[in-house]
N, C-alpha and C positions, 0 to 999 in steps of 0.2 A: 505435319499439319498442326495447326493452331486450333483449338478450340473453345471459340468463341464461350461458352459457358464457364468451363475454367480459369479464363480470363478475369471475366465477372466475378465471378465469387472469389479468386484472389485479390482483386482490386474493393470489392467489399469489405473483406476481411483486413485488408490493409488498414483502408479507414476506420473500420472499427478500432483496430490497435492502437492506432494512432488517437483518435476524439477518448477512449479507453484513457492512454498514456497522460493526454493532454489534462481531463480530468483529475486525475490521479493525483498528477503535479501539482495543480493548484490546489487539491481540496489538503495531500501532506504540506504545503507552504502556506493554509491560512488554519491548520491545527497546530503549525508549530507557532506561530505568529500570536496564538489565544488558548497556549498549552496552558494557563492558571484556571481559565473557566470548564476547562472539560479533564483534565489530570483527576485530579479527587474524586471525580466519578469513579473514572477506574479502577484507582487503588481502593476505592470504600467496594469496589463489585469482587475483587483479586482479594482484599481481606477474611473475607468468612471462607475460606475454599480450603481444608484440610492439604490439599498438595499442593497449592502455592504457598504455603507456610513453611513448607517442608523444603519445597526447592529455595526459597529466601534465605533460610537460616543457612544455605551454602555457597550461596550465590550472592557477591557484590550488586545491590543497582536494583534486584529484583524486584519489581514485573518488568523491569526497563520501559516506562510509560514514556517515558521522556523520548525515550528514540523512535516511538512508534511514527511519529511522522516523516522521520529520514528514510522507516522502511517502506512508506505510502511513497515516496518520491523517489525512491531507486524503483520500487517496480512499475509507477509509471513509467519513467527513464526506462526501464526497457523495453516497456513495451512501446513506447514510440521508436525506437532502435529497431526494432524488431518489425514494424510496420516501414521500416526503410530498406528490409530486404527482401 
């Protein structure tokens, strides 16, 4: 038997993942788009922190500001993937 309730809140929850995903994607595609006006924020918040000084001096790239918006649009991207199963 089918139950109708279940139904629903699967098919809500879909949606949600999906309108979730879809946000996602856009807001990582217009931070990568205007990555000069909000980058410096970051690094100037990541500088005074006693342990990301410490992981930098080992680490290439580090706070990796720069990729932060490929990792907003990969987990949009799955979760619209994920609202298709």
């Amino acid at each position: 038997m089918h139950n109708k309730t279940t139904a629903t809140g699967g098919s809500i929850a879909r949606l949600f993942y999906l309108l979730s995903g879809i946000v996602l994607v856009a807001l990582g595609l217009i931070a990568g788009s205007f990555g000069s006006g909000w980058s410096g924020l970051v690094f100037e918040l990541f500088e005074n922190i006693p342990m990301m000084e410490t992981i930098g001096t080992y680490t290439p790239y580090f706070p990796f500001v720069a990729f932060f918006p490929i990792g907003v649009v990969v987990l949009g991207t799955l979760l619209i993937v994920k609202s298709r199963q």
